[in-house]
C-alpha positions in Angstrom: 0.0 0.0 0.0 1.4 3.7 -1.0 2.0 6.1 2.3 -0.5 8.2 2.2 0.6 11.9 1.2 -1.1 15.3 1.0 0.3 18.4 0.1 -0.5 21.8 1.8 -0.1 25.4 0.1 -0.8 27.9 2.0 -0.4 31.3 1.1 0.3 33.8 4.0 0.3 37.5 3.6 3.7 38.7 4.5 6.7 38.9 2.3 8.4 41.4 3.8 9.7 40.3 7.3 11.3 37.2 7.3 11.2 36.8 11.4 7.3 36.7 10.8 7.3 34.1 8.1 10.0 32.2 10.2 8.1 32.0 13.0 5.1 30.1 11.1 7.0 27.8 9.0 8.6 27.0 12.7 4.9 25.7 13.6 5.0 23.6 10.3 8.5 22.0 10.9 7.5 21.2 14.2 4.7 18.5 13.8 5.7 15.2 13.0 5.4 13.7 9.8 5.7 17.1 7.9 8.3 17.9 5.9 8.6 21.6 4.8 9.4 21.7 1.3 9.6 25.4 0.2 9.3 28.8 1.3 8.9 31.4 -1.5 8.8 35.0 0.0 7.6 37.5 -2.5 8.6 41.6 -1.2 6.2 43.6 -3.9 3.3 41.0 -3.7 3.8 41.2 0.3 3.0 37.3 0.0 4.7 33.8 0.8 3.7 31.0 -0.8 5.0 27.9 1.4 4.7 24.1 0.4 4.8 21.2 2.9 4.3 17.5 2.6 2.7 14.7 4.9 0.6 12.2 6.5 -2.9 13.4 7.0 -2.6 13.7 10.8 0.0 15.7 10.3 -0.8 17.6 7.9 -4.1 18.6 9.3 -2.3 19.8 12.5 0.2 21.9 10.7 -1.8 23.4 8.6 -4.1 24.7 11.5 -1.1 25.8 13.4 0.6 27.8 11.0 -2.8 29.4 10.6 -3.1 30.1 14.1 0.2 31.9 14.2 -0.3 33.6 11.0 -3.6 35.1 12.9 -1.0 36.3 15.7 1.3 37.5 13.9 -0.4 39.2 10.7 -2.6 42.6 10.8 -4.1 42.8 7.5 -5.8 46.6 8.5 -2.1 47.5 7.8 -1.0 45.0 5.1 -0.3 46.4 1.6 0.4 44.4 -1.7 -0.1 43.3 -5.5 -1.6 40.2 -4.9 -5.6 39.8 -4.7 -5.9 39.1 -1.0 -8.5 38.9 1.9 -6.6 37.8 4.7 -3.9 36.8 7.0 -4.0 33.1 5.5 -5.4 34.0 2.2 -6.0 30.3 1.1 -4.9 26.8 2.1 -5.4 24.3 -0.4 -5.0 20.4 0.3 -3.4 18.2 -2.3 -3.9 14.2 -2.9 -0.6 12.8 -3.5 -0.6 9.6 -3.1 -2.4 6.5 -1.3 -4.9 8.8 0.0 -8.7 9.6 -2.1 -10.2 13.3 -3.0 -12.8 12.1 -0.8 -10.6 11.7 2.0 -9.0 15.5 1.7 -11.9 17.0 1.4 -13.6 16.0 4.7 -10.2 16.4 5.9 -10.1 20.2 4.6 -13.7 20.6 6.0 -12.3 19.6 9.7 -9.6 22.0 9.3 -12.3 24.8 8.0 -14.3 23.9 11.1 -11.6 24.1 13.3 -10.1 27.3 12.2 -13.6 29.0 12.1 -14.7 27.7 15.6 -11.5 28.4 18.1 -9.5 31.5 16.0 -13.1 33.0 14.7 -11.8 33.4 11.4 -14.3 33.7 8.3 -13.9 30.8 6.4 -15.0 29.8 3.1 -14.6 26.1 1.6 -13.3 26.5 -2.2 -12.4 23.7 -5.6 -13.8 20.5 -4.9 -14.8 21.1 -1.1 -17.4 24.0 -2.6 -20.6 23.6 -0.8 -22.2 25.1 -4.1 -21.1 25.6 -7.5 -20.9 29.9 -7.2 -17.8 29.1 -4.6 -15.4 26.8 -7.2 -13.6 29.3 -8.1 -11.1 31.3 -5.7 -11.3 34.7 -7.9 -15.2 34.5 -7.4 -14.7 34.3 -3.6 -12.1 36.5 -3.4 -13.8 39.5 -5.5 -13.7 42.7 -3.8 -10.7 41.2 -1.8 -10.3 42.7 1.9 -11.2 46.4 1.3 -14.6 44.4 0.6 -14.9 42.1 3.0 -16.5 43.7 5.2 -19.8 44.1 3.0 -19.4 41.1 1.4 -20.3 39.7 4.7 -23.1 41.3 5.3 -24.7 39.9 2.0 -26.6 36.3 3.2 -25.4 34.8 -0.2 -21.7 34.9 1.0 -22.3 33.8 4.7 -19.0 31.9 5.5 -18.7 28.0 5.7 -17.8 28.1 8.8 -17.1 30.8 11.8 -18.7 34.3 12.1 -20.2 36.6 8.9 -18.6 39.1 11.2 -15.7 41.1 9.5 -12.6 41.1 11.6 -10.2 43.5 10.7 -7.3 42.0 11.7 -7.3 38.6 10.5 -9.4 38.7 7.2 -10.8 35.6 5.7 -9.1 32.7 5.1 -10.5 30.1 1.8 -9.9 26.6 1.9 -10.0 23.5 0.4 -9.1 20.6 -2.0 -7.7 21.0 -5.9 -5.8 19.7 -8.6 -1.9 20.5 -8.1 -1.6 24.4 -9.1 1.8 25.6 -11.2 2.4 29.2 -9.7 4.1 30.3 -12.7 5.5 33.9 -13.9 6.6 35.1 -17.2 9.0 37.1 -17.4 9.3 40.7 -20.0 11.7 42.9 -20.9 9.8 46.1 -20.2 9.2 48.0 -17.4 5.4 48.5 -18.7 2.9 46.5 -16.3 0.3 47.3 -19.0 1.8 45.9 -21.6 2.3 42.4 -19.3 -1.4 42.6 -18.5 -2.3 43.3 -21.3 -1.2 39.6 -22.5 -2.2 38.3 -19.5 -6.0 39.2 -20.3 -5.1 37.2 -23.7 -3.8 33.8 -21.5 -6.4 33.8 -19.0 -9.7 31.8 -19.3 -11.7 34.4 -18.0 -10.4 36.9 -21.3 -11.1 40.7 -20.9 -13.6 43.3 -21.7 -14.1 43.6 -25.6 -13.2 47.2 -27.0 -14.3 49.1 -30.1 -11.3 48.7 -32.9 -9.2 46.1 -30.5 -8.0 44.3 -32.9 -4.6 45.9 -32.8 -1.4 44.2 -30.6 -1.9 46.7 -28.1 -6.1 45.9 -27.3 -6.1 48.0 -23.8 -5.0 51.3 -26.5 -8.2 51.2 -27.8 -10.4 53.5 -26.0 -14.0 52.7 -25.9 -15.2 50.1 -23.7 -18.2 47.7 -25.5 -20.8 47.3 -22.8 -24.3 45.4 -22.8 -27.3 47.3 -23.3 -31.2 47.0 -23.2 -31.9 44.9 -26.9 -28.4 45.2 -27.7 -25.4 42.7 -26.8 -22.3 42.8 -28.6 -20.8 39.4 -29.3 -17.1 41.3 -28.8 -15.3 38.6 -30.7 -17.0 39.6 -34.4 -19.3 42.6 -35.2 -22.6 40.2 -34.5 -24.9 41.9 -32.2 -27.6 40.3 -30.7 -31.0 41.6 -29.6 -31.1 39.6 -26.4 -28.6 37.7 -24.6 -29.8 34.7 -25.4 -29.0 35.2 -29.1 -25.6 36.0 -28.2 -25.0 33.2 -26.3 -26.5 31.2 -28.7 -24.0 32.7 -31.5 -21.4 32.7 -29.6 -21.7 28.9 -29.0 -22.2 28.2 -32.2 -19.8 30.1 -34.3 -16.8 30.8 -31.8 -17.3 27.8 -29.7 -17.6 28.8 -26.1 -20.0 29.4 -23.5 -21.0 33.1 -23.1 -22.9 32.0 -19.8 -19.9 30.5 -18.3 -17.8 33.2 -19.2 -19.9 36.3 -18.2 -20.4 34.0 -14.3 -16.6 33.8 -14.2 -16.5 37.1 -14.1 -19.0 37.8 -12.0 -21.8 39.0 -14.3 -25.5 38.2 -13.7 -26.4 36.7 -16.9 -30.3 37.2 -16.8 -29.1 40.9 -16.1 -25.6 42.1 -17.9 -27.0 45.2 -18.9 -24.5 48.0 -17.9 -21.5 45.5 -17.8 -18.9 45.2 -20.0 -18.8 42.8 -23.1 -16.6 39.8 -22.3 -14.4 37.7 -24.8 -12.4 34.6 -23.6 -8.8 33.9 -23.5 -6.7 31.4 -24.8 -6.7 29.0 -22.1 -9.1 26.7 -19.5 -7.5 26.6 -16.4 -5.5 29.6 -16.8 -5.5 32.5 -14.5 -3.3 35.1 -15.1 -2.8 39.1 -14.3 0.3 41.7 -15.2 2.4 43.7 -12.8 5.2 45.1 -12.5 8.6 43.6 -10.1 10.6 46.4 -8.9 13.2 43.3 -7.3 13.6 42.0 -10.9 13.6 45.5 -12.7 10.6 43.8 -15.0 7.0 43.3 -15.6 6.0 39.8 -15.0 2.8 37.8 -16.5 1.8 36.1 -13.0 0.0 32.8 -13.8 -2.2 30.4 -11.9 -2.2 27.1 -14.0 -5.0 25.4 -11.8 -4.9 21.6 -14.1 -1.1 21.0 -15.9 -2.7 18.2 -17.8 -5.1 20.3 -19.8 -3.4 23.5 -19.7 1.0 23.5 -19.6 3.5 25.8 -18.8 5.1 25.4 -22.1 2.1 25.9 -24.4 1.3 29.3 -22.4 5.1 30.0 -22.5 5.2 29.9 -26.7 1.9 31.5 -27.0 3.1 34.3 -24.3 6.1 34.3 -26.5 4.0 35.0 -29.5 2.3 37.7 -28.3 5.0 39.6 -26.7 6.6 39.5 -30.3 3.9 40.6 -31.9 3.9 43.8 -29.3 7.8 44.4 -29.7 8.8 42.6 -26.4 10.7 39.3 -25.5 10.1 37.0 -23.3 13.6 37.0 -21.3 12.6 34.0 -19.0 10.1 32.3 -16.4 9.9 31.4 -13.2 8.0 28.8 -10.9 6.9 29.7 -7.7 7.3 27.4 -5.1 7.0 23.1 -6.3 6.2 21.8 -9.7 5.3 17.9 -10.4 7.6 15.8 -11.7 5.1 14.7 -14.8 4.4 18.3 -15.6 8.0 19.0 -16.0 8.8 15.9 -17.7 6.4 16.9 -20.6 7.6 20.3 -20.8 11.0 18.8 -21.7 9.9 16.4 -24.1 7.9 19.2 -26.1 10.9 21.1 -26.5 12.8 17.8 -27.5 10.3 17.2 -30.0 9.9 20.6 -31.5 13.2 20.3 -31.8 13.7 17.2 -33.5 15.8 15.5 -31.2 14.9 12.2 -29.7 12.9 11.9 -26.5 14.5 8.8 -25.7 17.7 10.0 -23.2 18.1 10.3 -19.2 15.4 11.6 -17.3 17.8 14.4 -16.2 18.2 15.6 -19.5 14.9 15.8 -20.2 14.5 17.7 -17.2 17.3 19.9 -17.7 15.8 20.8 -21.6 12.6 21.8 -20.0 14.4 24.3 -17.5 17.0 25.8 -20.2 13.9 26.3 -22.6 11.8 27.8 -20.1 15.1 30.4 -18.8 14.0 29.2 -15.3 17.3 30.0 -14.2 16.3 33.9 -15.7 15.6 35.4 -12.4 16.7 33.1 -9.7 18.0 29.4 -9.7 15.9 26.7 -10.1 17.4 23.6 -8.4 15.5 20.4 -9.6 16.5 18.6 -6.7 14.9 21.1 -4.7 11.8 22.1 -6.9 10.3 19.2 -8.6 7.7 17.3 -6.3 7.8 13.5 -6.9 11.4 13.6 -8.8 12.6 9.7 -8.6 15.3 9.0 -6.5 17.3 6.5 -5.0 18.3 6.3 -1.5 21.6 7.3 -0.9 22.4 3.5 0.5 21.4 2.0 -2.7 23.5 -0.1 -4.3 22.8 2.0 -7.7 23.8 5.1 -6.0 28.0 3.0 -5.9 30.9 3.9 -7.7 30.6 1.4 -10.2 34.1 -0.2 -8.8 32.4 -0.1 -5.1 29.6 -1.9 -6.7 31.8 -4.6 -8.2 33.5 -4.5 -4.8 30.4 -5.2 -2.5 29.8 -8.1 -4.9 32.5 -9.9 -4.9 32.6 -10.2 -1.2 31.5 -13.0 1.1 27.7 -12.1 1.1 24.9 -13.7 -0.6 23.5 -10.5 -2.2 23.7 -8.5 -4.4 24.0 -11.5 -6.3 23.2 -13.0 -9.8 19.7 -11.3 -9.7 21.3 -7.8 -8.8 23.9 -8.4 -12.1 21.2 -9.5 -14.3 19.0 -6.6 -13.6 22.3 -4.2 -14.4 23.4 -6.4 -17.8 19.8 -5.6 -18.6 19.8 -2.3 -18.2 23.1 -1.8 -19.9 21.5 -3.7 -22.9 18.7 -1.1 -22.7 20.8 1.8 -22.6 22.7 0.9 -25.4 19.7 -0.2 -27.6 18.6 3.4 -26.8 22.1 5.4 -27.4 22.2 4.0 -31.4 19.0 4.8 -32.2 19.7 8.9 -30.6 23.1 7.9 -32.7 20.8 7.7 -35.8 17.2 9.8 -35.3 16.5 13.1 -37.0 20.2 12.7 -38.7 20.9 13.8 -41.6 19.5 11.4 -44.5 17.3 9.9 -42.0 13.7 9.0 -43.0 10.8 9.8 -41.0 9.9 6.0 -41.3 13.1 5.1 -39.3 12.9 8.6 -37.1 9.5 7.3 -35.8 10.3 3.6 -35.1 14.4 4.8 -33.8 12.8 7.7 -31.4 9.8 5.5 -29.8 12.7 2.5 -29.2 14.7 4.8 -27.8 12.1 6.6 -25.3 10.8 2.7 -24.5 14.5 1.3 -24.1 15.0 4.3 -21.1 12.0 3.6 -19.4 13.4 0.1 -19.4 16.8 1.4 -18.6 15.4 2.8 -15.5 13.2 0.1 -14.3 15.8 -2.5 -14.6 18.1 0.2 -12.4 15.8 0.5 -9.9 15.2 -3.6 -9.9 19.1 -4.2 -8.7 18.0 -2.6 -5.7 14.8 -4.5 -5.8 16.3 -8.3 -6.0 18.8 -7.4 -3.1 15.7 -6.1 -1.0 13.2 -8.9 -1.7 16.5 -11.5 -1.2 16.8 -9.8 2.5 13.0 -9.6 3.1 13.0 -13.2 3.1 15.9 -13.7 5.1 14.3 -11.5 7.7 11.4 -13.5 7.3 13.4 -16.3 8.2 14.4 -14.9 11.4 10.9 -14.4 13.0 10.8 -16.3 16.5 8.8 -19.9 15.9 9.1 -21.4 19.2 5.4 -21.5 19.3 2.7 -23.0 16.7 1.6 -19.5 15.9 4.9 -18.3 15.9 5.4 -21.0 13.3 2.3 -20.1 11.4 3.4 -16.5 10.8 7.1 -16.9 10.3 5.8 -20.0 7.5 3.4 -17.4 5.6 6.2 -14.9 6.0 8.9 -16.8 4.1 6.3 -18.0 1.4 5.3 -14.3 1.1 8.9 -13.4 1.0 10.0 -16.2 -1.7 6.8 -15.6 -3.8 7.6 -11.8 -4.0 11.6 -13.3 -4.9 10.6 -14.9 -7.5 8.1 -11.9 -9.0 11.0 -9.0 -9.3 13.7 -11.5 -11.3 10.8 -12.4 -13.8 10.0 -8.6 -14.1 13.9 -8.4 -14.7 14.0 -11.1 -17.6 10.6 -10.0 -18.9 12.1 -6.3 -19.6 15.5 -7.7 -20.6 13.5 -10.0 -22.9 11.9 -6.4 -24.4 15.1 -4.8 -24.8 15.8 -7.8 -27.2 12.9 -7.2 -29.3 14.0 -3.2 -29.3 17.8 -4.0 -30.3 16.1 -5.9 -33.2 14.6 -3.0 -34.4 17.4 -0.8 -34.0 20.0 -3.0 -35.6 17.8 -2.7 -38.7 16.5 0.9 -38.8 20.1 2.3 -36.9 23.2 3.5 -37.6 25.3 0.7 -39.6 28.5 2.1 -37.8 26.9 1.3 -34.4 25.9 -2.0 -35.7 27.9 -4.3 -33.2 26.7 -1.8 -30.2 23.4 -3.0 -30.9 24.4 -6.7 -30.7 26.8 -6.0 -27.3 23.3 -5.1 -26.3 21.2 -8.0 -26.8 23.9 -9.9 -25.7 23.9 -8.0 -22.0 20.1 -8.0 -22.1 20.1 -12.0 -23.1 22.0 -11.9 -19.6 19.3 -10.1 -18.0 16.5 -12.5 -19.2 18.6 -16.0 -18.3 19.5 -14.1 -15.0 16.6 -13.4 -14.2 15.1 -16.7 -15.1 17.6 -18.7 -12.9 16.3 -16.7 -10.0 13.1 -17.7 -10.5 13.6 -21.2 -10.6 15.9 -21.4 -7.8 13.0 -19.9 -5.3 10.6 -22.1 -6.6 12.0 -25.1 -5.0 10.5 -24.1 -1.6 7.5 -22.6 -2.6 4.8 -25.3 -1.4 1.6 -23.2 -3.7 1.9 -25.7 -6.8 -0.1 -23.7 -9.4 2.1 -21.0 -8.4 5.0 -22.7 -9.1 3.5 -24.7 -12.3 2.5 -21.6 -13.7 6.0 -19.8 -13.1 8.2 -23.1 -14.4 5.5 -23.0 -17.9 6.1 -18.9 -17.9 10.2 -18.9 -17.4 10.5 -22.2 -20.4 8.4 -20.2 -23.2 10.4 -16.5 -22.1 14.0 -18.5 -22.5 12.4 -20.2 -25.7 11.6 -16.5 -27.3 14.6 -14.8 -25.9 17.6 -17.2 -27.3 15.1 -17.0 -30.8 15.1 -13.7 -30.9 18.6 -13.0 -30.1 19.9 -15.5 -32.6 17.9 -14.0 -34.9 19.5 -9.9 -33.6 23.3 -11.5 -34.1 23.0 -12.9 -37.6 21.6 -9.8 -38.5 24.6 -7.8 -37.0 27.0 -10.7 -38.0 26.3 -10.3 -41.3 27.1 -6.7 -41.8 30.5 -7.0 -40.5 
């Protein structure tokens, strides 16, 4: 079973004074099983945005204290800042990392609410997926009118908090909380001075789009002076000339011939849509999940494009990055960099790289870290501050630093040869695997998007060689693996059995613990067996000068696969579950059958173009 993981984001308003935003993240660091994983101060926006990871329990707890203190410490009567705001702790959203269900955050966001509204008397609304009704999704809706506002907003019985008083309190705020999808706090970065001209593109990028203007059709829309607004049997579509007599027509229109929902967008901006009259006309942005605003970063000696990406997997940071490059060319600007605030996940990332690979027709197929290290150079994350992956990217793999992988390769050889059982023959055939693997995968980045290469053989080489490193790094992690699962049992075998029970559960132990040795060497030769069928591919579709680099591979992943294999079948012998073992005996003879075919088959192919 996976730990069970949430993340916490609060934002706390103070940037300024780093005693005060010590003195909460102290609260955090201080509850066990909570790790504090960033702290991202920003002076202009008077705003920190910190990250921390955890079990539920204690994530719960720190999340209340560090609102607690934040309450103590934070007057918002005095506080100043760029950033929409309404209190002290402006928002607190829960993440679902892993082992633990959306339904399981959001009652525990709710007890946190509850908590936080009952003993500190804080306004509290719940927000995302912990809404109690469909008008309080989304956090610029809530947070309309901002502090300044608060204060009547209370007073109005359709925003009556979720939980403690609908009285305003001056010092403290409000605070919103709840449960959503991972959010990429990202920032573009301009070379101008001009916070116009960076919110200007912003009102492009953002889902919720801008007011329409008469004649904007021009780079700089905001120039254009007249304002289109909705009147009594007339309602501008704002994306053509089409105006419609009722708002219904214009909806309708708008639907059909631009594709979006009129209704939706006028709501996210907070427009009655049985009465607009008197507001401004809306048209959309580019992107769903996309919130962004302009301002100006006196630290930086720019104008920044802040963004909110609220759902990576539908909206990325590297399609709003080009299209933000786009439009700043098309106004005279340049786009000098980016910058992430606070974590990023690993996945999100991972794609970024791998679109800039493509789009620049080089194979996809190489280390994770390179990958990694494409997306951050094409980005310019490093344009305003440094952007450490170890530190930044949330869910990054990683070994332990007592893994065997983690060695100098002659300390590795080292710890095998000595007088210990493992790592042994399932460790080595899970590295001769891997090194078949790797070198399947270096011919065909030897050969793809080459000169004289066809997109036939680009296609087949740069799928091989993105498959053979997800091998790679599987079989890596498995020399670990088969030295783990060896000791498991061994531990297993150590268990008291002086006693019939102690017998009993030191019996199903060991069975457990062989059953699960024999499982991680047939992964091993199963994914040696596939780096086979890879080298295949690439020994015909490859570089003919890396021809016998393709059979030295086949060769060290045949070595995986009859590694693997004899690992298997020595467990077996004491494993008493019959069909187990039947099944395992039929599955390791027709895997050895296919892997000596298919390598025979590999070497006369290479063979014969010596």
């Amino acid at each position: 079973m996976s730990e069970k993981l949430i993340e916490c984001v609060p934002n706390f308003s103070e940037g300024q004074r780093p005693e005060i935003i010590k003195q909460i993240t102290d609260e955090i660091e201080k509850i066990e099983g909570v790790k504090l994983l960033d702290v991202d101060p920003g002076f202009d926006m008077n705003r920190t945005v910190v990250t921390f990871i955890g079990t539920p329990d204690g994530v719960k707890e720190a999340a209340f204290n560090a609102i607690k203190k934040a309450t103590e410490l934070i007057d918002m009567s005095k506080h100043k800042g760029t950033h929409p705001r309404m209190g002290a702790t402006d928002v607190c959203p829960f993440v679902p990392i892993t082992g633990v269900t959306e339904e399981e955050c959001i009652a525990l966001s709710k007890e946190v609410a509850k908590r936080v509204g009952e003993e500190l008397g804080i306004s509290v609304y719940l927000y995302e997926k912990s809404a109690s009704s469909p008008e309080r999704i989304n956090l610029a809706k809530i947070r309309q009118g901002e502090y300044e506002g608060l204060e009547n907003k209370l007073k109005d019985s359709k925003w009556k908090p979720d939980f403690g008083p609908a009285v305003f309190n001056a010092k403290s705020g409000a605070t919103v909380i709840g449960v959503r999808e991972f959010l990429i706090a990202y920032n573009i970065n301009l070379n101008t001075r001009e916070e116009k001209y960076a919110t200007d593109i912003a009102f492009e990028l953002r889902e919720k789009g801008r007011s329409a203007r008469k004649g904007g059709n021009g780079p700089f829309y905001f120039k254009s002076e007249e304002i289109l607004k909705y009147q009594k049997g007339s309602y501008p579509c704002g994306s053509c000339e089409y105006i419609g007599k009722t708002i219904e027509e214009t909806i309708q229109h708008c639907k059909e011939v631009h594709n979006y929902d009129l209704a939706e967008l006028l709501d996210l901006n907070g427009i009655d849509v049985k009465h607009p009259e008197g507001q401004s006309v809306k048209i959309p942005g580019k992107f769903k999940h996309c919130k962004a605003i302009g301002w100006m970063v006196p630290k930086y000696d720019r104008a920044q494009i802040s963004i909110n990406l609220t759902n990576y997997k539908v909206t990325s940071m590297h399609h709003v990055f080009d299209e933000a490059c786009r439009l700043a060319q098309e106004r005279g600007l340049r786009v000098t960099g980016s910058e992430i605030v606070g974590m990023v996940p690993y996945p999100a990332l991972l794609e970024t790289g791998k679109y800039f690979l493509r789009k620049q027709h080089r194979s996809v197929g190489v280390p994770v870290r390179d990958i990694l290290n494409t997306a951050v150079q094409s980005l310019g994350l490093n344009d305003v501050s440094e952007f450490k992956i170890d530190e930044r990217v949330l869910g990054l793999p990683k070994n332990l630093d007592t893994a065997l992988v983690e060695m100098k390769l002659t300390d590795f050889v080292d710890e095998v040869s000595r007088e210990t059982p493992a790592p042994g023959g399932g460790s080595i055939a899970a590295f001769s695997g891997a090194l078949g693997a790797a070198l399947a995968s270096m011919v065909s980045n030897l050969t793809v998007f080459k000169r004289g290469s066809s997109p036939e053989a680009d296609e087949i080489l740069n799928q091989a060689a993105e498959r053979c490193q997800q091998i790679k790094d599987a079989l890596v992690r498995a020399v670990d693996e088969d030295t783990n699962a060896f000791n498991d049992y061994m531990n297993a075998r150590r268990l008291p059995n002086k006693t019939q029970e102690e017998k009993k559960i030191r019996e199903e132990a060991m069975q457990n613990g062989l059953k699960n040795a024999v499982r991680v060497p047939l992964n091993t030769a199963k994914l040696s067996y596939e780096a086979i069928e890879i080298a295949d591919k690439v020994a015909r579709y490859g570089n003919p000068n890396s021809i016998t680099d393709v059979g030295v591979g086949a060769q060290s992943a045949y070595t995986g696969v009859l590694g693997g294999i004899y690992n298997v079948l020595i467990n077996l012998k004491d494993i008493k579950d019959e069909s187990f073992v039947t099944e395992m005996r039929k599955e390791c003879s027709e895997l050895k059958s296919k892997a000596q075919n298919k390598l025979k088959q590999v070497l006369e192919f290479v063979e014969s173009k010596l």
